[in-house]
C-alpha positions as CSV (number, residue, x, y, z in Angstrom):
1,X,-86.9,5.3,-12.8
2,X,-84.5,8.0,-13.3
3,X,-85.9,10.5,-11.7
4,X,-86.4,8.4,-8.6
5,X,-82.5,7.2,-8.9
6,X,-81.5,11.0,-8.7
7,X,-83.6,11.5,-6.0
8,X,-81.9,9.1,-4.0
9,X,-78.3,10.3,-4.8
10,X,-79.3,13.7,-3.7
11,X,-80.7,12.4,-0.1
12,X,-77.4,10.4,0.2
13,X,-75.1,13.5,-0.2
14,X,-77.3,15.9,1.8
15,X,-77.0,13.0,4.6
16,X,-73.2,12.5,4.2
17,X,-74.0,8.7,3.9
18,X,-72.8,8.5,0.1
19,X,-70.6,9.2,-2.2
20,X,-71.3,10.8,-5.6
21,X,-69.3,7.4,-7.4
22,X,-71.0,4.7,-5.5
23,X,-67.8,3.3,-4.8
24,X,-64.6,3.9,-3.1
25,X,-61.7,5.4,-4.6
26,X,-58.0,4.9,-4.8
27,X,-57.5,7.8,-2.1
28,X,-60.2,6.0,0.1
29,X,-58.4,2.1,-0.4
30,X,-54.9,4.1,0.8
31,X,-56.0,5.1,3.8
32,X,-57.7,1.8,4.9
33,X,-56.4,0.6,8.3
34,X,-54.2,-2.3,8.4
35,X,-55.1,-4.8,11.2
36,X,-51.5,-5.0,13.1
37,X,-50.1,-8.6,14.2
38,X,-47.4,-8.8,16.7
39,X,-44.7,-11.6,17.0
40,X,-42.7,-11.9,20.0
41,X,-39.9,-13.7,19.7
42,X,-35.9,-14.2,21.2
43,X,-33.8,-14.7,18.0
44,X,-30.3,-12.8,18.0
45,X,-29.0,-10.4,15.8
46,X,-27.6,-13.3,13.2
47,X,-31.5,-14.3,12.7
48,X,-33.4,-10.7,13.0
49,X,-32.0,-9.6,10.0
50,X,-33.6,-12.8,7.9
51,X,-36.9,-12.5,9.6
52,X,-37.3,-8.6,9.5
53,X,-36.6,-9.1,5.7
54,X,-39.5,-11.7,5.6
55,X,-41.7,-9.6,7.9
56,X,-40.9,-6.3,5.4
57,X,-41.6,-8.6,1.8
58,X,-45.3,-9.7,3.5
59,X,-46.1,-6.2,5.4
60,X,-45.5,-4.7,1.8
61,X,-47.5,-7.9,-0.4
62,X,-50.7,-7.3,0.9
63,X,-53.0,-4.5,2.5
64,X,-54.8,-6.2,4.9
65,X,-51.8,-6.8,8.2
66,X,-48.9,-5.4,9.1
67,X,-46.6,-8.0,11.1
68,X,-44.5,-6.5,13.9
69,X,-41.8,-8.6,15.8
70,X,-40.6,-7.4,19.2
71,X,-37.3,-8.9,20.8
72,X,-38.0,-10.6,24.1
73,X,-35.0,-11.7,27.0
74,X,-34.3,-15.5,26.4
75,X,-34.4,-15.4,30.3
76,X,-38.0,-16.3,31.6
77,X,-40.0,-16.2,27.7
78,X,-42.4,-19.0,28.0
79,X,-43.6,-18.3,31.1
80,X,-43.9,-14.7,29.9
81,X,-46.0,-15.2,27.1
82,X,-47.9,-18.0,29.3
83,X,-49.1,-15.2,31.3
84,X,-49.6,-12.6,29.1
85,X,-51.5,-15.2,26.4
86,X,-54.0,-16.1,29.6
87,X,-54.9,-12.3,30.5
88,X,-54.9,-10.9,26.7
89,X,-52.2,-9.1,26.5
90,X,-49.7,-10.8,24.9
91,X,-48.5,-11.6,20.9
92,X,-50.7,-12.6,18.3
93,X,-48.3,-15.1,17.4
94,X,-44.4,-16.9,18.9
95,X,-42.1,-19.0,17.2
96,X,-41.7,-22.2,19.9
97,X,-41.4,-25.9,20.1
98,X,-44.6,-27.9,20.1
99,X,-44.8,-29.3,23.3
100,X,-45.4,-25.3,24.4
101,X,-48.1,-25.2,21.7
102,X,-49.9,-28.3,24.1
103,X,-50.4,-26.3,27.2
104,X,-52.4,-23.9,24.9
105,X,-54.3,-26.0,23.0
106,X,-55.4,-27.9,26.3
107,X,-56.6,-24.3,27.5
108,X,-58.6,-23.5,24.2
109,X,-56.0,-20.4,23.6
110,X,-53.9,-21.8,20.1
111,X,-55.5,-21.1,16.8
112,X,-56.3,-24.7,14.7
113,X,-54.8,-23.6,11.2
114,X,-57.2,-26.1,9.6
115,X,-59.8,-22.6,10.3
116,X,-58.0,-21.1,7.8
117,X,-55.4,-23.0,5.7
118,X,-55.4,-26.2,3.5
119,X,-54.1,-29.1,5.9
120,X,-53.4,-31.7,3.2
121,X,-51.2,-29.0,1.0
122,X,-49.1,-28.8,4.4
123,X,-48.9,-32.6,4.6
124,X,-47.9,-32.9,1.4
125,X,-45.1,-30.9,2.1
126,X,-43.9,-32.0,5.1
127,X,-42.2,-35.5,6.5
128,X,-45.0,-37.9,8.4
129,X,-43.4,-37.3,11.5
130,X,-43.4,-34.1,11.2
131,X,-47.4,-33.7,10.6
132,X,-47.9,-35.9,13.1
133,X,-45.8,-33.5,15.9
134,X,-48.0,-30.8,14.6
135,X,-51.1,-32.2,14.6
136,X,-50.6,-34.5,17.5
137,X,-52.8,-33.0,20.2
138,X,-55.4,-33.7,22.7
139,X,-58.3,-32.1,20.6
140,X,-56.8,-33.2,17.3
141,X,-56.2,-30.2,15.5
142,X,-53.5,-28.1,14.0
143,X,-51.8,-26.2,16.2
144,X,-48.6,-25.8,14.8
145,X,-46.7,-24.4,11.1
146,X,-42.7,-25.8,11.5
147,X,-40.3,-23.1,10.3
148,X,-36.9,-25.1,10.8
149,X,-36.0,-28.4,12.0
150,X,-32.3,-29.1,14.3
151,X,-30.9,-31.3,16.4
152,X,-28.1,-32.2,18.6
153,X,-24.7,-33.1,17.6
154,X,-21.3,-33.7,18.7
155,X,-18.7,-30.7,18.0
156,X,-15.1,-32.0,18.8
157,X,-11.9,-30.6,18.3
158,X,-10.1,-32.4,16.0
159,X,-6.5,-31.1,16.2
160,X,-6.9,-32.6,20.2
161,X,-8.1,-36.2,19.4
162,X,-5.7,-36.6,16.6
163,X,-2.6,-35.2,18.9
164,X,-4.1,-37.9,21.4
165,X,-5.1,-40.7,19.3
166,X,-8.8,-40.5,19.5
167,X,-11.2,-41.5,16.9
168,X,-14.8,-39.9,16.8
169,X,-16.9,-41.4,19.3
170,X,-19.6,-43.9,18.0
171,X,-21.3,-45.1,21.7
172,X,-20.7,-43.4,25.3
173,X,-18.5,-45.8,26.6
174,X,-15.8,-44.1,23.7
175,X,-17.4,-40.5,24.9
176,X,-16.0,-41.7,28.5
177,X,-12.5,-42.9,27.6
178,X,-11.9,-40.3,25.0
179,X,-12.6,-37.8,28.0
180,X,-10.3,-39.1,30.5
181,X,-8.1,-39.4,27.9
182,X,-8.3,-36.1,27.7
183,X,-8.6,-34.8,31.1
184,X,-5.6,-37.2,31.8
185,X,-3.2,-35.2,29.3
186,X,-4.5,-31.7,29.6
187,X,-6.5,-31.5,32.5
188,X,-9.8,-30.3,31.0
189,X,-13.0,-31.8,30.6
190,X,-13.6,-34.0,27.5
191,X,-17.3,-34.2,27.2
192,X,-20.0,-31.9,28.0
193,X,-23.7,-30.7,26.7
194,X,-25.4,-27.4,26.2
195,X,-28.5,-29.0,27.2
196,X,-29.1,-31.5,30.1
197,X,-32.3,-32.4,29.9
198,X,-31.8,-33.5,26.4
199,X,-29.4,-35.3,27.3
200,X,-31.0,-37.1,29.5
201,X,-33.8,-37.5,27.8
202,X,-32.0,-39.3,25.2
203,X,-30.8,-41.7,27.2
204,X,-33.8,-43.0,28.3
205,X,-34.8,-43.4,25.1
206,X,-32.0,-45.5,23.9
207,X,-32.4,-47.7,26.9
208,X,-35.8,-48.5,26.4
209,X,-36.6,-47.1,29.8
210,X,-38.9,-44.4,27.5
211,X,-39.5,-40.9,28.6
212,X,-43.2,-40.2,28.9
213,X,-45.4,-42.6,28.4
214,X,-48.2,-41.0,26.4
215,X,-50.8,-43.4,26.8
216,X,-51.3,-43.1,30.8
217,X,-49.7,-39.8,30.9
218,X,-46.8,-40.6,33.3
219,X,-43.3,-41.0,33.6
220,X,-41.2,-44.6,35.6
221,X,-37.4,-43.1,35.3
222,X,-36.5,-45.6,38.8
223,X,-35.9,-48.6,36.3
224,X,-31.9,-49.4,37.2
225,X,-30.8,-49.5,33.8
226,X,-31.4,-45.4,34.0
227,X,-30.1,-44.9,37.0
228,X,-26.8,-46.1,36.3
229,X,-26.8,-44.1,33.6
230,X,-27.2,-40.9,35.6
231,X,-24.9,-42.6,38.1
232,X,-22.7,-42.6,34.9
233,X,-23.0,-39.5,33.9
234,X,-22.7,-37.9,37.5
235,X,-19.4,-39.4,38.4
236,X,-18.0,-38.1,35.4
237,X,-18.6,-34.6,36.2
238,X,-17.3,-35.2,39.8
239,X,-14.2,-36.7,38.5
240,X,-13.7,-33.7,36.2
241,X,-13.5,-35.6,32.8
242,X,-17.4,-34.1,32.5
243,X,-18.4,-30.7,32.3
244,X,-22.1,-29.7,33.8
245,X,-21.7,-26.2,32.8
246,X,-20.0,-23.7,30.3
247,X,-16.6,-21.9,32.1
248,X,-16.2,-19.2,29.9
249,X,-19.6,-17.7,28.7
250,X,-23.4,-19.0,28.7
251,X,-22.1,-21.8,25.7
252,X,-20.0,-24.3,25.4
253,X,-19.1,-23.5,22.2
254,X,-17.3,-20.8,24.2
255,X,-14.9,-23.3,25.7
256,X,-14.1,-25.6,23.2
257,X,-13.2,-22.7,21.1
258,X,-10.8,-21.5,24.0
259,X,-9.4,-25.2,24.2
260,X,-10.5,-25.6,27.5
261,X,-13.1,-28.0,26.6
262,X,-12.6,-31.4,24.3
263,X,-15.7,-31.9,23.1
264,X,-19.5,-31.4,23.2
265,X,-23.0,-31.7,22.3
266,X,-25.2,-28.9,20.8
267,X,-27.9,-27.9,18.2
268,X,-26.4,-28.4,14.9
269,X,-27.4,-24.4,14.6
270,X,-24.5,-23.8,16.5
271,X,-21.8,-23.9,13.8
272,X,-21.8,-20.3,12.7
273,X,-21.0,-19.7,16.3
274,X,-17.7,-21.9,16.8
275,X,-14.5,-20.9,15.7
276,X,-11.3,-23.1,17.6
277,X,-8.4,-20.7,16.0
278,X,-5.5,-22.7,15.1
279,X,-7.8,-26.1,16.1
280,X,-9.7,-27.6,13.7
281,X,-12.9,-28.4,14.2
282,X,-15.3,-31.9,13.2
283,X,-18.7,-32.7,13.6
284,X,-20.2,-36.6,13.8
285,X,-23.7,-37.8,14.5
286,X,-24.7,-38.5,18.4
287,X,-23.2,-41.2,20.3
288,X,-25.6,-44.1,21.2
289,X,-25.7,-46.7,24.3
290,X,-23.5,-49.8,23.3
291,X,-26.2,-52.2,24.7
292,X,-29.1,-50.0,24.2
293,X,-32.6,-51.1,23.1
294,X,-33.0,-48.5,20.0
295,X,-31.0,-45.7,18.6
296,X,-32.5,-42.7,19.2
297,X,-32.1,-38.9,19.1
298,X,-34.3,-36.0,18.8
299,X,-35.2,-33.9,16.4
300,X,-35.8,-30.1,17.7
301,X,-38.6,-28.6,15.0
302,X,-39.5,-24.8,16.1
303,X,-43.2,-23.5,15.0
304,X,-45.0,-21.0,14.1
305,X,-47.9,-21.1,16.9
306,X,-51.0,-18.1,17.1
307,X,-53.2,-17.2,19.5
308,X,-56.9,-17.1,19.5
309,X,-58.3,-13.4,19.5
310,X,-60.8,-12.3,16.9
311,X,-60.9,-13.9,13.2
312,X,-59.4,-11.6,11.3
313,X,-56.4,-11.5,13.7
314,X,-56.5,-15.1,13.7
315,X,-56.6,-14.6,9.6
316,X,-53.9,-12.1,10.1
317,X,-51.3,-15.1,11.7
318,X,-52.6,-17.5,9.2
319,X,-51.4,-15.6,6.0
320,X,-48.1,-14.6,7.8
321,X,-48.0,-18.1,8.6
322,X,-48.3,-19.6,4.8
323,X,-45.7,-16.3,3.5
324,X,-42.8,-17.7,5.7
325,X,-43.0,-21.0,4.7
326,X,-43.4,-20.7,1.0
327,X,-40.2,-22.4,-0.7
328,X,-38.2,-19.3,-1.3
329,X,-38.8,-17.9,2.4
330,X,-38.5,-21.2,3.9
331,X,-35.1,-21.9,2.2
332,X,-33.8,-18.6,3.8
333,X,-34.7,-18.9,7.3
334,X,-33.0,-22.6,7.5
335,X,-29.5,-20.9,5.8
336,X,-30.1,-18.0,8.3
337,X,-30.9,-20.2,11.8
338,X,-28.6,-23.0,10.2
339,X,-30.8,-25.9,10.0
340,X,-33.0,-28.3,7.8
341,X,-35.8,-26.9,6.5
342,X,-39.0,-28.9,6.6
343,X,-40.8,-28.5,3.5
344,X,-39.7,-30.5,0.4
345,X,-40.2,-28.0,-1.9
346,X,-37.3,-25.5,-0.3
347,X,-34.9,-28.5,-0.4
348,X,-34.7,-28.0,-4.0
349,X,-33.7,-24.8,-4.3
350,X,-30.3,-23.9,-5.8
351,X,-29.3,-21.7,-2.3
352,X,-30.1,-24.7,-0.1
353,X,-28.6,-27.2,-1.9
354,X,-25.4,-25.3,-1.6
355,X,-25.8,-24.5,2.0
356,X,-26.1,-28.1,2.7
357,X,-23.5,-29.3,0.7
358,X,-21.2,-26.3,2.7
359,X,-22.7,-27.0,6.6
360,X,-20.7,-30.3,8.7
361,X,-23.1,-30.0,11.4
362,X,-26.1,-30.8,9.1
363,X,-23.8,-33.4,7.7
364,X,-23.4,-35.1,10.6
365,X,-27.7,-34.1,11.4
366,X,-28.4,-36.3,8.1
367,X,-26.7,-39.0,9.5
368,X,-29.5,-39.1,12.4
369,X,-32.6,-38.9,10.2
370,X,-33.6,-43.0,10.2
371,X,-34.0,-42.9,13.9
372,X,-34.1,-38.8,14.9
373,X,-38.0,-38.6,17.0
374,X,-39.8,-35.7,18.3
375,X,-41.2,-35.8,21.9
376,X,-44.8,-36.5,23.2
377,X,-47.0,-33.4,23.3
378,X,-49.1,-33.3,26.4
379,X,-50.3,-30.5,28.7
380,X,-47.7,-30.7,31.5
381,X,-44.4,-31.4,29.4
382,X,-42.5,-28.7,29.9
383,X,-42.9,-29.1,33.3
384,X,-41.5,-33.0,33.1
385,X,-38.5,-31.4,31.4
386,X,-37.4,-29.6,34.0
387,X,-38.1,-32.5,36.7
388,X,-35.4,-34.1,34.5
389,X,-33.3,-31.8,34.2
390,X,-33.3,-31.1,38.5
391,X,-32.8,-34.4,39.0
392,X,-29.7,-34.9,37.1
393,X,-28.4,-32.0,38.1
394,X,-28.7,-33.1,41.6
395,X,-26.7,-36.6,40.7
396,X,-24.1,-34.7,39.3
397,X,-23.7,-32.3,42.1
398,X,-24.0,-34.8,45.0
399,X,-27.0,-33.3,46.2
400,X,-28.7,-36.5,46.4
401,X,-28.3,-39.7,45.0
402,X,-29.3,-40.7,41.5
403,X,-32.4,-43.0,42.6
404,X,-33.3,-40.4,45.5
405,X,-32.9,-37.3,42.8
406,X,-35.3,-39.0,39.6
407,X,-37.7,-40.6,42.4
408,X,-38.7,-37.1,43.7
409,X,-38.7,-36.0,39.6
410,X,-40.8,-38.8,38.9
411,X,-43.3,-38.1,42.0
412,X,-43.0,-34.1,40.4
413,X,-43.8,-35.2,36.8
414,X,-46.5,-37.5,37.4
415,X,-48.3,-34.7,39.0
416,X,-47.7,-32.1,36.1
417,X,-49.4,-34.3,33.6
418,X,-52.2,-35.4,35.9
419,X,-53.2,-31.6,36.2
């Protein structure tokens, strides 16, 4: 038995098929190729230096991947990595909001984490609307990891409504007077929003009117309680109390902070960004309708979302996946981006707690939990978003009426979720 064993050793080395050890050594497990994983994403320099710090700690905890993030323009992303995710030649994974996540899943191109990771530890560590937004696709599976959790609020300038007499606004009808208020003594706009669409899709929520309905996959925004709203809104920005767009930059954060601007709505991540000099600044949840059916406002929850490719890719995402989102990392990126984090084991730690107790914006966020929602996930969405958003810019710029402007969104829409 011996003899036949030294036999075969010496075949092996004269074929070059063996080694003299039978197994591999330490030189030999160096120089094994990592399998690389590429993340496209759009975060500024405030947030790159948290997630390159991530990306470093995981690239250096294991010898299997090696995560690389490129910077892509803001300008034009989704379609971008729509396009290049279709022909193969885009990231392995992108940080996005999970109604992008449904126009992948409907083609077959979004990984189901469920392949690779335990589902009920990520339940158990997240809110139930939360899993639900994640999981809440046509095929059922899991096509989404949150990484941070925002939402709107209202940024005012406090040194103006106390010089004026104002009091934070709790419904829009005090939005409206505060603002001509405002626009009567200084001649600038009281009230505007970074996003439109949000905005309106907000108030169709609170009215009852109801954005998409999810059941027959269709929108009906020509009810006339929502059209006098965007009737509202619209003659506000005409009459110059309303602002439709930013004056000085891309933000509006811009404007309030060079007092040309009373007040406004943004993503509670905005605070680092705001700074009103010799104005002080205060922060208070989102108004809601007076007579409206519900309150309602939305909760904005990014995610980690991967492509299919080849398994150990798709393991590759996966393991990156579960590294940024373990308590420590999780806690870091919500300080860094300047929003909630979603897991409940991150909330605890001493950093976050202090952050919290230190951030107005998520004050005022808190304030919105009992009633904040996340939007329907249906192939299509994105595409109703804009509709929206076209129509009420229309309104506002007396390019069409209100009814005109949402029944050609509507007739749009309908036809982006039928496809």
């Amino acid at each position: 038995m011996k003899k036949n064993k030294s036999l075969l050793l010496a075949a092996c080395l004269l074929l070059g098929g063996c080694s003299a050890n039978a197994q591999p050594d330490a030189a030999s497990d160096n120089t094994t190729e990592k399998t690389e994983i590429t993340l496209w994403h759009t975060f500024t320099e405030v947030h790159e230096e948290t997630l390159q710090n991530i990306i470093s700690e995981f690239n250096a905890s294991q010898d299997a991947y090696t995560v690389t993030a490129l910077t892509q323009p803001l300008d034009g992303f989704s379609s971008k990595v729509y396009e290049a995710a279709s022909n193969g030649t885009g990231p392995d994974m992108v940080m996005l909001d999970a109604s992008v996540a449904a126009d992948y899943a409907e083609e077959g191109m979004a990984i189901d984490f469920s392949d690779y990771l335990d589902i009920n530890t990520y339940q158990s560590r997240v809110s139930e609307g939360l899993f639900e937004e994640s999981t809440d696709f046509a095929d059922g599976a899991w096509h989404c990891i949150a990484i941070q959790s925002t939402g709107p609020v209202f940024f005012y300038d406090k040194t103006l409504y106390d010089e004026l007499g104002l009091s934070a606004p709790k419904t829009w009808d005090d939005v409206e007077n505060s603002s001509k208020k405002i626009y009567e003594a200084k001649g600038i706009p009281g009230f505007a929003v970074d996003s439109i669409p949000d905005l309106a899709i907000m108030l169709l929520n609170q009215s009852g009117v109801g954005y998409i309905d999810k059941e027959t996959k269709t929108v009906n925004w020509q009810d006339d309680r929502y059209i006098e709203l965007v009737e509202w809104f619209a003659k506000g920005v005409q009459e110059g109390y309303f602002q439709l767009a930013p004056t000085t930059g891309d933000y509006n954060s811009g404007d309030i902070g060079a007092h040309v601007l009373g007040a406004y709505i943004g993503s509670s991540a905005g605070l680092p960004f705001l700074d009103l000099g010799d104005h002080e600044l205060a922060c208070t949840s989102v108004p809601q309708l007076s007579n409206g059916a519900e309150k309602w406002v939305q909760q904005w929850t990014r995610n980690i979302i991967g492509f299919k490719s080849n398994e150990t890719k798709e393991k590759g995402v996966a393991a990156f996946a579960e590294y940024f989102t373990n308590a420590d990392n999780a806690a870091a990126w919500a300080i860094a981006f300047g929003g909630f984090s979603p897991y409940s084991d991150a909330d605890s730690t001493s950093a976050y707690k202090e952050y919290i107790a230190g951030n107005i914006a998520l004050q005022a966020l808190a304030l919105q939990n009992d009633y904040a929602g996340a939007l329907p996930v249906l192939k299509g969405s994105s595409t109703v978003r804009t509709e929206l958003e076209k129509a009420v810019k229309k309104a506002a710029t007396a390019q069409a009426s209100a009814k005109e402007a949402l029944n050609e969104a509507v007739q749009a829409a309908n036809l982006a979720l039928s496809e």
